[in-house]
Backbone atoms as SQL, in Angstrom:
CREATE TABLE atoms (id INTEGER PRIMARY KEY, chain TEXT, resi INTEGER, resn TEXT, atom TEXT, x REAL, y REAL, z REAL);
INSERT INTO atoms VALUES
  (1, 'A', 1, 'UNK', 'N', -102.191, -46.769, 113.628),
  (2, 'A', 1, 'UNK', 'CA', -101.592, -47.284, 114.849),
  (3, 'A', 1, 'UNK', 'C', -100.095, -47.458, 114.597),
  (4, 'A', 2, 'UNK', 'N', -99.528, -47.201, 115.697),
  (5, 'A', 2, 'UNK', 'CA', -98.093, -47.069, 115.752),
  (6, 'A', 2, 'UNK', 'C', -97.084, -47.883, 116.303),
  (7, 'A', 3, 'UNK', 'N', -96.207, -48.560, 116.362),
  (8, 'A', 3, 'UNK', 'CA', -94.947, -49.367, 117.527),
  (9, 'A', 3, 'UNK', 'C', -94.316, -48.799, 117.495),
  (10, 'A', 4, 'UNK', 'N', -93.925, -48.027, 118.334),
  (11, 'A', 4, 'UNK', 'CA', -92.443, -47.463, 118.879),
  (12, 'A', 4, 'UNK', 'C', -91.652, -47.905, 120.151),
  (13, 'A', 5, 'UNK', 'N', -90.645, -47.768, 120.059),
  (14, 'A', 5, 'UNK', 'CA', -89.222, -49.061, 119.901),
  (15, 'A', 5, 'UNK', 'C', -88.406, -48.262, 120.742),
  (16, 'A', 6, 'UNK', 'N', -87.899, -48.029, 122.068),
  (17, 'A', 6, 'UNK', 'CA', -86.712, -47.159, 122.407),
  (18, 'A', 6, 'UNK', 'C', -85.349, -48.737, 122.512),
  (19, 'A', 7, 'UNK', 'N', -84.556, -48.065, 122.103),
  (20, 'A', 7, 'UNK', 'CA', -83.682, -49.607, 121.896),
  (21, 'A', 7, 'UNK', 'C', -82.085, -48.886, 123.000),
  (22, 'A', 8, 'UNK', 'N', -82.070, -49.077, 123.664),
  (23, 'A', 8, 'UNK', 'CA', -80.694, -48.823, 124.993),
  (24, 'A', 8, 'UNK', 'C', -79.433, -49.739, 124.811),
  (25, 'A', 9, 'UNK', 'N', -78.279, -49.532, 124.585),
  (26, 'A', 9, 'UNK', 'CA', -77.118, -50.222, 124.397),
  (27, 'A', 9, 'UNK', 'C', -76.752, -50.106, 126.246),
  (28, 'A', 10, 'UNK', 'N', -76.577, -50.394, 126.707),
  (29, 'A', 10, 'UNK', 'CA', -76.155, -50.259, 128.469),
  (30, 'A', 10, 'UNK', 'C', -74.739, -50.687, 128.218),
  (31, 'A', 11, 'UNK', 'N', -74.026, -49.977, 129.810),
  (32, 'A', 11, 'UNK', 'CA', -72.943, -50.643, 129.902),
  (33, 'A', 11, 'UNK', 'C', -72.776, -51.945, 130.517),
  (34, 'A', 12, 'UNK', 'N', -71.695, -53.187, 130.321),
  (35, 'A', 12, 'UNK', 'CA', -71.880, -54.519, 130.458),
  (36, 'A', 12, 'UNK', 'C', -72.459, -54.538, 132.109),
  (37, 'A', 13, 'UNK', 'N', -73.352, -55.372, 131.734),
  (38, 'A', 13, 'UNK', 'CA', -74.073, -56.229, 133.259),
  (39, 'A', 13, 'UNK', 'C', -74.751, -55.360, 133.935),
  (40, 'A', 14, 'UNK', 'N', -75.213, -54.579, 133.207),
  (41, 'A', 14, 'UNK', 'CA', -76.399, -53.743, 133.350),
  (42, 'A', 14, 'UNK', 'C', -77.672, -53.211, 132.802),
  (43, 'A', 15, 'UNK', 'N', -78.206, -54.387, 131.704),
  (44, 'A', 15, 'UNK', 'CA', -79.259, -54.549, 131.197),
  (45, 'A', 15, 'UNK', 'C', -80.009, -55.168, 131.954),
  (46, 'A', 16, 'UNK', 'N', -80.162, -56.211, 132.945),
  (47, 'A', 16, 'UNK', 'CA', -81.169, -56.020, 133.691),
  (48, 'A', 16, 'UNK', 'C', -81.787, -55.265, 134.735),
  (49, 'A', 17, 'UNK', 'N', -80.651, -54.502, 135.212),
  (50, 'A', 17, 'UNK', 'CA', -81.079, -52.771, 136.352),
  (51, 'A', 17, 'UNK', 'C', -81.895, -51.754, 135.488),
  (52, 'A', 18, 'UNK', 'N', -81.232, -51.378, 133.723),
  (53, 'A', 18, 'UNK', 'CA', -81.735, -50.570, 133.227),
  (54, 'A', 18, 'UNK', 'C', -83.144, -51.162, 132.734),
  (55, 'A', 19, 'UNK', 'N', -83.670, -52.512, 132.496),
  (56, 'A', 19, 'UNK', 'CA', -84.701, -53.204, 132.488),
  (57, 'A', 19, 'UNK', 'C', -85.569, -52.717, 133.396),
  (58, 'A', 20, 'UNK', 'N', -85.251, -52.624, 134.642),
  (59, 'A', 20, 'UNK', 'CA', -85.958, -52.490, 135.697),
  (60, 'A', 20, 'UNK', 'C', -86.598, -50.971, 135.632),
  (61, 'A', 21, 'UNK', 'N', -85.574, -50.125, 135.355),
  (62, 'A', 21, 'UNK', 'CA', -85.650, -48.651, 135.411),
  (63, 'A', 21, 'UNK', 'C', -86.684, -48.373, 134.518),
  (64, 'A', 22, 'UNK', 'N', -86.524, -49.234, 133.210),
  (65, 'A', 22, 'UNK', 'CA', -87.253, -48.498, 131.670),
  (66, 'A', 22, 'UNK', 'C', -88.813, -49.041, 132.254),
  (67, 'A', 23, 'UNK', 'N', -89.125, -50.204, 132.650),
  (68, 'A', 23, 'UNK', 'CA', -90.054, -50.638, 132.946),
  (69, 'A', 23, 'UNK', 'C', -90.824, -49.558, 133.949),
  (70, 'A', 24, 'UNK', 'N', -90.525, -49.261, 135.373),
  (71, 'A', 24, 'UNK', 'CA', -90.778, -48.811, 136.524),
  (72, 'A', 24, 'UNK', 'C', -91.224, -47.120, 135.375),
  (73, 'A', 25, 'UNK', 'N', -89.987, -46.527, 134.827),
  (74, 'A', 25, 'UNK', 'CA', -90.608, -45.417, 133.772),
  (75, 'A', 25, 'UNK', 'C', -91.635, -45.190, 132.992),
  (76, 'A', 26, 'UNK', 'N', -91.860, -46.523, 132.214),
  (77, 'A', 26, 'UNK', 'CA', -92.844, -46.514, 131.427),
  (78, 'A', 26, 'UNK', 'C', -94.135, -46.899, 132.125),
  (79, 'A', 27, 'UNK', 'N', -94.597, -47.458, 133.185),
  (80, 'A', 27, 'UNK', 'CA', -95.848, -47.504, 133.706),
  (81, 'A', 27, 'UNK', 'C', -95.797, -46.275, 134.681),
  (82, 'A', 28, 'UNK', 'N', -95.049, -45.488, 134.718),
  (83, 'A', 28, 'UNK', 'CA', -95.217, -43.925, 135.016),
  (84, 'A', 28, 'UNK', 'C', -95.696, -43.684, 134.490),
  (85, 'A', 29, 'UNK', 'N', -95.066, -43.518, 132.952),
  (86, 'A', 29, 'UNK', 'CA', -95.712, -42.868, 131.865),
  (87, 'A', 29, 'UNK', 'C', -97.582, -43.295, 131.698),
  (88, 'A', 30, 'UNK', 'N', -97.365, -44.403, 131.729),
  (89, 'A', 30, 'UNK', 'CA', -99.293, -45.127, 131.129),
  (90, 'A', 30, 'UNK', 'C', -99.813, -44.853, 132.190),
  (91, 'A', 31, 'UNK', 'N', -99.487, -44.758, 133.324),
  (92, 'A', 31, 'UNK', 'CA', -100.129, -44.293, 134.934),
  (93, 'A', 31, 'UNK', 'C', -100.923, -42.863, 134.491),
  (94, 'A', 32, 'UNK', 'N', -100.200, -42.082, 134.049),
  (95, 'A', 32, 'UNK', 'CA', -100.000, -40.754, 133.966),
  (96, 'A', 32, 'UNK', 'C', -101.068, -40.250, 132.244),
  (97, 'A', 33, 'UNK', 'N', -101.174, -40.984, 131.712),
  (98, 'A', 33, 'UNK', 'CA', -101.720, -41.437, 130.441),
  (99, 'A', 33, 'UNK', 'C', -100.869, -40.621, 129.508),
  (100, 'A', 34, 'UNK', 'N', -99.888, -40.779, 129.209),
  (101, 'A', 34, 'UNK', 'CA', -98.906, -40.269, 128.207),
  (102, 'A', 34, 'UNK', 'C', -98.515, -41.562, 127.393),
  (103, 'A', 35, 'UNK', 'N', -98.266, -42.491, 127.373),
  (104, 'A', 35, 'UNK', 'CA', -97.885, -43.318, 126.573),
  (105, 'A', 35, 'UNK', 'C', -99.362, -44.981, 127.209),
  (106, 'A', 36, 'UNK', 'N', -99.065, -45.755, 125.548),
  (107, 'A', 36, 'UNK', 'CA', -99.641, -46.680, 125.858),
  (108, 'A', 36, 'UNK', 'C', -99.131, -47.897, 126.983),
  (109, 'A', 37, 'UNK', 'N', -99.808, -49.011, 127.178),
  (110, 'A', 37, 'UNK', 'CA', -98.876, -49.765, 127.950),
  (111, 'A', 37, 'UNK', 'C', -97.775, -50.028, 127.199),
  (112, 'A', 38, 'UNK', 'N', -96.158, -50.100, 128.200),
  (113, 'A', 38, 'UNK', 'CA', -95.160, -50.423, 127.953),
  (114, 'A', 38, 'UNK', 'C', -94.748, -51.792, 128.482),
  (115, 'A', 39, 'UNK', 'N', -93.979, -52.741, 127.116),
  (116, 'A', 39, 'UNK', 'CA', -93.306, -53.799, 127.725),
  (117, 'A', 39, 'UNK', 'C', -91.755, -53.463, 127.099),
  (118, 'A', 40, 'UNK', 'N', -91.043, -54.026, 128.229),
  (119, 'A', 40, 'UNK', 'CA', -89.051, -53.706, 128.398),
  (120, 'A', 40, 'UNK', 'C', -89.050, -55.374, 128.308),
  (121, 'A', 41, 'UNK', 'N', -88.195, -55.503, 127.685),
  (122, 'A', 41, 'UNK', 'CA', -87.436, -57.012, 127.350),
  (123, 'A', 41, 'UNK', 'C', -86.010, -56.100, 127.086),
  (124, 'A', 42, 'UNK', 'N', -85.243, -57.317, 127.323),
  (125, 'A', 42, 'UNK', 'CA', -83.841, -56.974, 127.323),
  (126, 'A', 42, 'UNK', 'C', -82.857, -58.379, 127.455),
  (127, 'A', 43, 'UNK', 'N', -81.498, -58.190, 126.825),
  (128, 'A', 43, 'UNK', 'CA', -80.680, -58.882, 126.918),
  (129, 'A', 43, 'UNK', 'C', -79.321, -59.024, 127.857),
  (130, 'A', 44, 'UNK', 'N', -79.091, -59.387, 128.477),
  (131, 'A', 44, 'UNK', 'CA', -77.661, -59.147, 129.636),
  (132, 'A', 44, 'UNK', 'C', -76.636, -60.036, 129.513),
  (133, 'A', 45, 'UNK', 'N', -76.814, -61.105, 128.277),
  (134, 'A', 45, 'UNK', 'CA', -76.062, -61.901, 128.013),
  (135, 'A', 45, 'UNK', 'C', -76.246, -63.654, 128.275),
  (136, 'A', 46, 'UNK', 'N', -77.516, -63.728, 128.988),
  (137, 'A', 46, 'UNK', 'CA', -78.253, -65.120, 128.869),
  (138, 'A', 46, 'UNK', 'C', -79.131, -65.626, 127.730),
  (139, 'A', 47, 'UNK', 'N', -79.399, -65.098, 126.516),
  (140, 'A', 47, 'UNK', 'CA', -79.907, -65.507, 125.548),
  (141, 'A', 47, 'UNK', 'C', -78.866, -64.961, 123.976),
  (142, 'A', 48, 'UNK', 'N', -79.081, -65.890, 123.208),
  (143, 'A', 48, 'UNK', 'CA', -78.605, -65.291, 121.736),
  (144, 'A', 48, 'UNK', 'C', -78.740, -63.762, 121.558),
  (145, 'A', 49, 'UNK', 'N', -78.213, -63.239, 120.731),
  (146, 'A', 49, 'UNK', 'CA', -78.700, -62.062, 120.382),
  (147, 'A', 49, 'UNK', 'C', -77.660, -60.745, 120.411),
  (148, 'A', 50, 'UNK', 'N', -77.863, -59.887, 120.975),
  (149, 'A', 50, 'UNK', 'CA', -76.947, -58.442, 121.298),
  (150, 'A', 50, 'UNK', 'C', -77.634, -58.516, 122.651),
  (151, 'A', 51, 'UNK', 'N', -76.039, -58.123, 123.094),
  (152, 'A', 51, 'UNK', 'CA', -75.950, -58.499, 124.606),
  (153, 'A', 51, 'UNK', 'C', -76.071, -56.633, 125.337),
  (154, 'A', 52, 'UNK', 'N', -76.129, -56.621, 126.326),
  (155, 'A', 52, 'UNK', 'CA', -76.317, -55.379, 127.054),
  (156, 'A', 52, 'UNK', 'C', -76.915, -54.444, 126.352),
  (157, 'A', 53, 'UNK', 'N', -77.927, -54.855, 126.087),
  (158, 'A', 53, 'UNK', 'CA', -79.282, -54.275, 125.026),
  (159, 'A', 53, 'UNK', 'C', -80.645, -54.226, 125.670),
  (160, 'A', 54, 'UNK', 'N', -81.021, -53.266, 125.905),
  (161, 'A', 54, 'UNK', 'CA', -82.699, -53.131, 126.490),
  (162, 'A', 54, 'UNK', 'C', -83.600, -52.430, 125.775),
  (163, 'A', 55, 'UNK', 'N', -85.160, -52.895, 125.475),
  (164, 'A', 55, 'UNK', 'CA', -85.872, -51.945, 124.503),
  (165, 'A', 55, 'UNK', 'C', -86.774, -52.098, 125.081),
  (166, 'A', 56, 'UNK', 'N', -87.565, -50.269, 124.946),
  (167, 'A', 56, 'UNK', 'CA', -88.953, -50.391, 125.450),
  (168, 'A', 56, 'UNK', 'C', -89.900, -50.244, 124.290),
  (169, 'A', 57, 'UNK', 'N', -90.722, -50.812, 124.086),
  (170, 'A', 57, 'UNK', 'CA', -91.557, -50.600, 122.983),
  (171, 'A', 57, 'UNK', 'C', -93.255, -50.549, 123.776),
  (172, 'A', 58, 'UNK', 'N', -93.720, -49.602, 123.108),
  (173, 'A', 58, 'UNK', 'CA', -95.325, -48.840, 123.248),
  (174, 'A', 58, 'UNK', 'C', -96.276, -48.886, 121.798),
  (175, 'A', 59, 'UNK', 'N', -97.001, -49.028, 121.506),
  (176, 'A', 59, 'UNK', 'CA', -98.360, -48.598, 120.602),
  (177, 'A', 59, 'UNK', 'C', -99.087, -47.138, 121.249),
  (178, 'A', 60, 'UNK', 'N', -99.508, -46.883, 120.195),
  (179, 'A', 60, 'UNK', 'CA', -99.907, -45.235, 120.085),
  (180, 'A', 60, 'UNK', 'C', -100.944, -45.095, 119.062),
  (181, 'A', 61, 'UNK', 'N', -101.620, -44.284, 118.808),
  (182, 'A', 61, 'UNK', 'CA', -102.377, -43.673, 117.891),
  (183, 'A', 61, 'UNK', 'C', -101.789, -43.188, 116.811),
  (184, 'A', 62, 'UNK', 'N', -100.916, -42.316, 117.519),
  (185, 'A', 62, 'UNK', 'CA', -100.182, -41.220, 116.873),
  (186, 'A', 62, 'UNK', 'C', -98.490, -40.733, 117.405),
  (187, 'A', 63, 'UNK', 'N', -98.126, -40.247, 116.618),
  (188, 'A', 63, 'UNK', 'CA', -96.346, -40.016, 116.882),
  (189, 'A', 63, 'UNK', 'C', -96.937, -38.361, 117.386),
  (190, 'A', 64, 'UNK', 'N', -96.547, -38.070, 118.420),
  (191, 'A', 64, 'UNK', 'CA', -96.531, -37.430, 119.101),
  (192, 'A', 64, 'UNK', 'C', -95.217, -36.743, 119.742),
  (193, 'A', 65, 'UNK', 'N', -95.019, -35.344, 119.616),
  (194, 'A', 65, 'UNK', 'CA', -93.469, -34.700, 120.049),
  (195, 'A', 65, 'UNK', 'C', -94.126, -34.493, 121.615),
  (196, 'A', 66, 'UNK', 'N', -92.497, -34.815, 122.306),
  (197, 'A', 66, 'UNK', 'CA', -92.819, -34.687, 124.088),
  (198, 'A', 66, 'UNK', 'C', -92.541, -33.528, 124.079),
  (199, 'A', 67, 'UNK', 'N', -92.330, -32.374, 123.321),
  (200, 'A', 67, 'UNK', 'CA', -92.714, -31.265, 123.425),
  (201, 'A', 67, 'UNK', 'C', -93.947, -30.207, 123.153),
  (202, 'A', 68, 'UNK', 'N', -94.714, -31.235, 123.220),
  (203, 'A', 68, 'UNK', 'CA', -95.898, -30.980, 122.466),
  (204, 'A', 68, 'UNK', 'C', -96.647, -30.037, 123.676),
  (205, 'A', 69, 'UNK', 'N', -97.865, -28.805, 123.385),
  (206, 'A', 69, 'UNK', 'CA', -97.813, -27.930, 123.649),
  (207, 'A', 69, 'UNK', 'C', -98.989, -28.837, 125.141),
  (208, 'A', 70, 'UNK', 'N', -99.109, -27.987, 126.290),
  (209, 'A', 70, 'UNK', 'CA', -99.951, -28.610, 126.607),
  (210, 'A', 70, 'UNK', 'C', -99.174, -29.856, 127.886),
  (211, 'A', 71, 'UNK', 'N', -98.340, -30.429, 127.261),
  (212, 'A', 71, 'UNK', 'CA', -98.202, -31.679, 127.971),
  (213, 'A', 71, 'UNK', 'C', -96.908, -31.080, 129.234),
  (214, 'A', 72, 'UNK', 'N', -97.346, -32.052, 130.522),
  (215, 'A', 72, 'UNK', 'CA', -96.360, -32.080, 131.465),
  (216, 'A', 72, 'UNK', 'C', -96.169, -33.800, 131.727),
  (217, 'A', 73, 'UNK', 'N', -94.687, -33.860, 131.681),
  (218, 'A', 73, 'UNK', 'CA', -94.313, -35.399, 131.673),
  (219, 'A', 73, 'UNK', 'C', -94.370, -35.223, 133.459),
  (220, 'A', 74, 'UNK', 'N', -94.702, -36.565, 133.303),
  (221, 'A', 74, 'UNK', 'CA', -94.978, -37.226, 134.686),
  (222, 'A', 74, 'UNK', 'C', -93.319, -36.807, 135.696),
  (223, 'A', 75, 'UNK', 'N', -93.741, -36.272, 136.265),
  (224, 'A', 75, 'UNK', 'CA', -92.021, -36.227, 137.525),
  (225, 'A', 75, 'UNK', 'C', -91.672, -37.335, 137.870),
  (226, 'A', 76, 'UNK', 'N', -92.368, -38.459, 138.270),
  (227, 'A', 76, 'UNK', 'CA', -91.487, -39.587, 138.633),
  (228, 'A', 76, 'UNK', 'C', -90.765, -40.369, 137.477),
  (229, 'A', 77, 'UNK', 'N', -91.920, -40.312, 136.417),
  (230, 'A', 77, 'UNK', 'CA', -90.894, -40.846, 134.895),
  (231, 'A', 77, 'UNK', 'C', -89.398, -40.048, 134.620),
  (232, 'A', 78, 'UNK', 'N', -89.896, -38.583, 135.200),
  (233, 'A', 78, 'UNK', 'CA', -88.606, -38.027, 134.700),
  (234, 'A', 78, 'UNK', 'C', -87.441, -38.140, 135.803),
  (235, 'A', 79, 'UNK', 'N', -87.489, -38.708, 136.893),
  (236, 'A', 79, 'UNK', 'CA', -86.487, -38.926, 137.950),
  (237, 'A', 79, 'UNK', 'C', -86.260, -40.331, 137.802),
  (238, 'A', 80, 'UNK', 'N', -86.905, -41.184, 137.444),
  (239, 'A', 80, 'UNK', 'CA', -86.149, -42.449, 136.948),
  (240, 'A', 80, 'UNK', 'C', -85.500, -42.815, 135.567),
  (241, 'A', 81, 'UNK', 'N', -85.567, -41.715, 134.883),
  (242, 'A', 81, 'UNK', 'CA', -85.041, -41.319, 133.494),
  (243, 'A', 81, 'UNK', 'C', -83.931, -41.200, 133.905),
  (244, 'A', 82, 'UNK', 'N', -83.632, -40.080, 134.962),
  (245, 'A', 82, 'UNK', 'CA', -82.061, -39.704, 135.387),
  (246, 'A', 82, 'UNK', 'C', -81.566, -40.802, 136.230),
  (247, 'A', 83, 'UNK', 'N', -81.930, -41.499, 136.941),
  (248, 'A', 83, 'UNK', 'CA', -81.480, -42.707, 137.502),
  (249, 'A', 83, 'UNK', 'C', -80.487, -43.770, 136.430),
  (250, 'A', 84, 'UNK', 'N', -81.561, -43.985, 134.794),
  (251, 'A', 84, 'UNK', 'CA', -81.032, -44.603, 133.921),
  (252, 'A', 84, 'UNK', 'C', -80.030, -44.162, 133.049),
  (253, 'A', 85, 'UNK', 'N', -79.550, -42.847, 132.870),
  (254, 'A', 85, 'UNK', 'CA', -78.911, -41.934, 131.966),
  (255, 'A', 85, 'UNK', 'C', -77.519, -42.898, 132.350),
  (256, 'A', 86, 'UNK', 'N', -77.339, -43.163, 133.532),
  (257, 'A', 86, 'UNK', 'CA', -75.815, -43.146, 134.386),
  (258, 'A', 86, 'UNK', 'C', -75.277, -44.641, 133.736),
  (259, 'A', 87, 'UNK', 'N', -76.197, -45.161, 133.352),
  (260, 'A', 87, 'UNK', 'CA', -75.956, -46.974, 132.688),
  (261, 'A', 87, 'UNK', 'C', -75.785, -46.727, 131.082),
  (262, 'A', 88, 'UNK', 'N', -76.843, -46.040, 130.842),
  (263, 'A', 88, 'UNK', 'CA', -76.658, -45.719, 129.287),
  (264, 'A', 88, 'UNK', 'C', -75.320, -45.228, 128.207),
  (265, 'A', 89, 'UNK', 'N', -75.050, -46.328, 127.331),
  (266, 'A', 89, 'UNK', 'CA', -73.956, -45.735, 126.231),
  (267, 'A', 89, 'UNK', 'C', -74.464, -44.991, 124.950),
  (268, 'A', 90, 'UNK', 'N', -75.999, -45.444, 124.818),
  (269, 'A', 90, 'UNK', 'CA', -76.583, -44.586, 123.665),
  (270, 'A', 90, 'UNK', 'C', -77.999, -45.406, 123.386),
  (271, 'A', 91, 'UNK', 'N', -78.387, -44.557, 122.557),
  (272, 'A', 91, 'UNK', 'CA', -79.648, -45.146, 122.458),
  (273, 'A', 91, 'UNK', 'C', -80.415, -44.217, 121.546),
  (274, 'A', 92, 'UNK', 'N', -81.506, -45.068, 120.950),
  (275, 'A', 92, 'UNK', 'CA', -82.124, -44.597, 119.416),
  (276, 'A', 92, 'UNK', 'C', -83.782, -44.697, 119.734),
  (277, 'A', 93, 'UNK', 'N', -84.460, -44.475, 119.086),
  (278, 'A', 93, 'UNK', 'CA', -85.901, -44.671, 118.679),
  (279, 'A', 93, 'UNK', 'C', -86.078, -44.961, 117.019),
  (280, 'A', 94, 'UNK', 'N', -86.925, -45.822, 117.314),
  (281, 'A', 94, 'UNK', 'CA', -87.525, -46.475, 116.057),
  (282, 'A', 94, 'UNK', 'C', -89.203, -46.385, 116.130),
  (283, 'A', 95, 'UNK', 'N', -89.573, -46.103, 114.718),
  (284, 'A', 95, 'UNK', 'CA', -91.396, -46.019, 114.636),
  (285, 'A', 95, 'UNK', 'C', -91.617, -46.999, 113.486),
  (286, 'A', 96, 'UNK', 'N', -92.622, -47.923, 113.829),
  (287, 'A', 96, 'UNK', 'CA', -93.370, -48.995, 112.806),
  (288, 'A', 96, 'UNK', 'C', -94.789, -48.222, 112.470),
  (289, 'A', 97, 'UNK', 'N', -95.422, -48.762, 111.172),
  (290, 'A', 97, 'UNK', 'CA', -96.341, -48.336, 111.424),
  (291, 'A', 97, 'UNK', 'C', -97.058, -49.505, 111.408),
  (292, 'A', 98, 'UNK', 'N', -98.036, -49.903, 112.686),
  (293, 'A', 98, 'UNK', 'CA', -98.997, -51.329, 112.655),
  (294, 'A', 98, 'UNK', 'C', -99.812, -51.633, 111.036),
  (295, 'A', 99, 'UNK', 'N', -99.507, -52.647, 111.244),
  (296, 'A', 99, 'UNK', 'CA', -100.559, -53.415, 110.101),
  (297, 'A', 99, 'UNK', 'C', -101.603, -53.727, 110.826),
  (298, 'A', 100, 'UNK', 'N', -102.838, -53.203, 109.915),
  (299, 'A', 100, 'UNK', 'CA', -104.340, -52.998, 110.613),
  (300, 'A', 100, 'UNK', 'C', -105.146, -54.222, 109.351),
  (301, 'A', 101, 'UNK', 'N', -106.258, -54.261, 109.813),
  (302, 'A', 101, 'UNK', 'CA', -107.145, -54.811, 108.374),
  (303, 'A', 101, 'UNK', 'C', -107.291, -53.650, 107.478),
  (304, 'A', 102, 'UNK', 'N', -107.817, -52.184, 108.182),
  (305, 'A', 102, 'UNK', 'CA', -107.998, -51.235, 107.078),
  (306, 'A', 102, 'UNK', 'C', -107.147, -50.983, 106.240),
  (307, 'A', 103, 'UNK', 'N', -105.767, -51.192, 106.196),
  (308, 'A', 103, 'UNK', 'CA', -104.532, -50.482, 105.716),
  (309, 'A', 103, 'UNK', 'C', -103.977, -51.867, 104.805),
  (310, 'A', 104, 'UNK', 'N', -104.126, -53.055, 104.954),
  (311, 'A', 104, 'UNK', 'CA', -104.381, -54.133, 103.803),
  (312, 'A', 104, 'UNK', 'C', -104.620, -53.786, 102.592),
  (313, 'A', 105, 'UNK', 'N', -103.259, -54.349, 101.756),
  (314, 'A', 105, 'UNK', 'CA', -104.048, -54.239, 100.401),
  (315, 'A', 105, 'UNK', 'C', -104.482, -55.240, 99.582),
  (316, 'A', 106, 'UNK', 'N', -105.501, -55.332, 98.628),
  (317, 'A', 106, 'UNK', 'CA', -105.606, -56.601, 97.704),
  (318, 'A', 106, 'UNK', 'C', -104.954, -57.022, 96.911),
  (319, 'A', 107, 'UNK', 'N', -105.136, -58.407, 96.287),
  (320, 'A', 107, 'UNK', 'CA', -104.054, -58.617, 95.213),
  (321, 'A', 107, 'UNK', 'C', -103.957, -57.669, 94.038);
């Protein structure tokens, strides 16, 4: 099992619009069954932290390329993708791999 992390730097005072966007995207996506459920948390400058910062993070099975043979991404994910591009200064992906009981080791 997997966490993956999309982490969005936005431009100022626009982490909670692109919040809105990544969110509204990602239950495209789980609508569509391409990704697991998605939760978007984000910062806009009311809490500690890094400010004009939004991340979507999902669980998965497996790391999976969106070019993978076979697959068509959902059209509405991909028209609210371009909606968000226009806020965006950059942005990364990160992969965890879950800690399970099976994958535990002993002393």
């Amino acid at each position: 099992m997997y966490v993956i992390r999309r982490v969005y730097d936005v431009k100022p005072g626009m982490a909670r619009k692109v919040a809105t966007l990544l969110q509204q995207q990602g239950d495209a996506y789980s609508d569509a069954g391409q990704r697991g459920k998605v939760t978007v948390y984000f910062n806009g400058g009311t809490v500690p932290g890094e400010n004009n910062r939004v991340y979507m993070q999902w669980e998965d099975d497996t790391i999976d390329s969106p070019y993978r043979e076979g697959l068509t991404l959902a059209p509405e994910a991909m028209a609210i993708g371009a909606k968000t591009r226009e806020h965006v200064i950059s942005s990364r992906i990160e992969f965890f791999e879950k800690m399970i009981p099976a994958k535990m080791q002993e002393d």
